[in-house]
N, C-alpha and C positions, 0 to 999 in steps of 0.2 A: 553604101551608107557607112558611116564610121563614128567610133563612137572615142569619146575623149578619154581618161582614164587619171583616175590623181597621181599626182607628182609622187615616185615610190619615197624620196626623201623626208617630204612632208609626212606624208604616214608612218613611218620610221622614227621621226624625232618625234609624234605626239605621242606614240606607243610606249617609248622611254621614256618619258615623263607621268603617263599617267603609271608608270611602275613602282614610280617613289610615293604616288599614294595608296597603295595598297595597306588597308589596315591593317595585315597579318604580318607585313613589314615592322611596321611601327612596334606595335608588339614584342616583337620577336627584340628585335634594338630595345624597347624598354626592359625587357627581362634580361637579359645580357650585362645591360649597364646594373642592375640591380644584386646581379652575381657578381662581376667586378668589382662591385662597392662591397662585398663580403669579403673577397678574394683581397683586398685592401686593406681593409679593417681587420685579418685577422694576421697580414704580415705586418702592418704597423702600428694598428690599435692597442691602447692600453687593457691591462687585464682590468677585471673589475673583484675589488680584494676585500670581506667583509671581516668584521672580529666580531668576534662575544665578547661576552663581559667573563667569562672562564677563561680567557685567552685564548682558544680554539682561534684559527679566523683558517678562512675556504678563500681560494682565488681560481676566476671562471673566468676565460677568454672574453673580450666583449663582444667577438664575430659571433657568438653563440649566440649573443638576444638578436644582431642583428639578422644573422641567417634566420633566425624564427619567424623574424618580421618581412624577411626578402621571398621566404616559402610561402608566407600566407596572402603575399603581394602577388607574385608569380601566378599563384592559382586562380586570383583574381581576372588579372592583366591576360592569363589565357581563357578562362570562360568569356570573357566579354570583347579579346580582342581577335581572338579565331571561330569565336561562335559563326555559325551560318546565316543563321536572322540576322538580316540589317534593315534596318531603317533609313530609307527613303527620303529626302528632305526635299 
């Protein structure tokens, strides 16, 4: 008796493909790209420069609000993109 066996190629190529969808992937590239966009904005983003009417005036990097905004994205994009529960469709 003999028995057939898949093509080892065939299994090969769909194994690499379903690798690009892994959500933890995605994730991982979406927080990355989120840090680069800080990593950007704060070598060529403008400062942001305020005055008083004293004439005092304060100048803050603008990668500051943006990292505040990429940290509280981050922690997002990791709860719900490395979580274990997945949903089933």
């Amino acid at each position: 008796m003999t028995t057939v066996s898949h093509d080892p190629s065939r299994v090969r190529e769909q194994r690499r493909w379903s690798q690009f969808l892994v959500p933890e992937m995605w994730a991982s590239l979406t927080i990355i790209v989120m840090w680069l966009s800080v990593l950007f904005d704060a070598v060529f983003g403008p400062d942001i420069v305020t005055h008083s009417v004293a004439g005092d005036y304060a100048t803050v990097p603008s990668a500051v609000v943006v990292a505040l905004f990429a940290f509280l994205a981050t922690w997002v994009v990791a709860k719900y993109g490395f979580s274990q529960e997945r949903k089933h469709d």
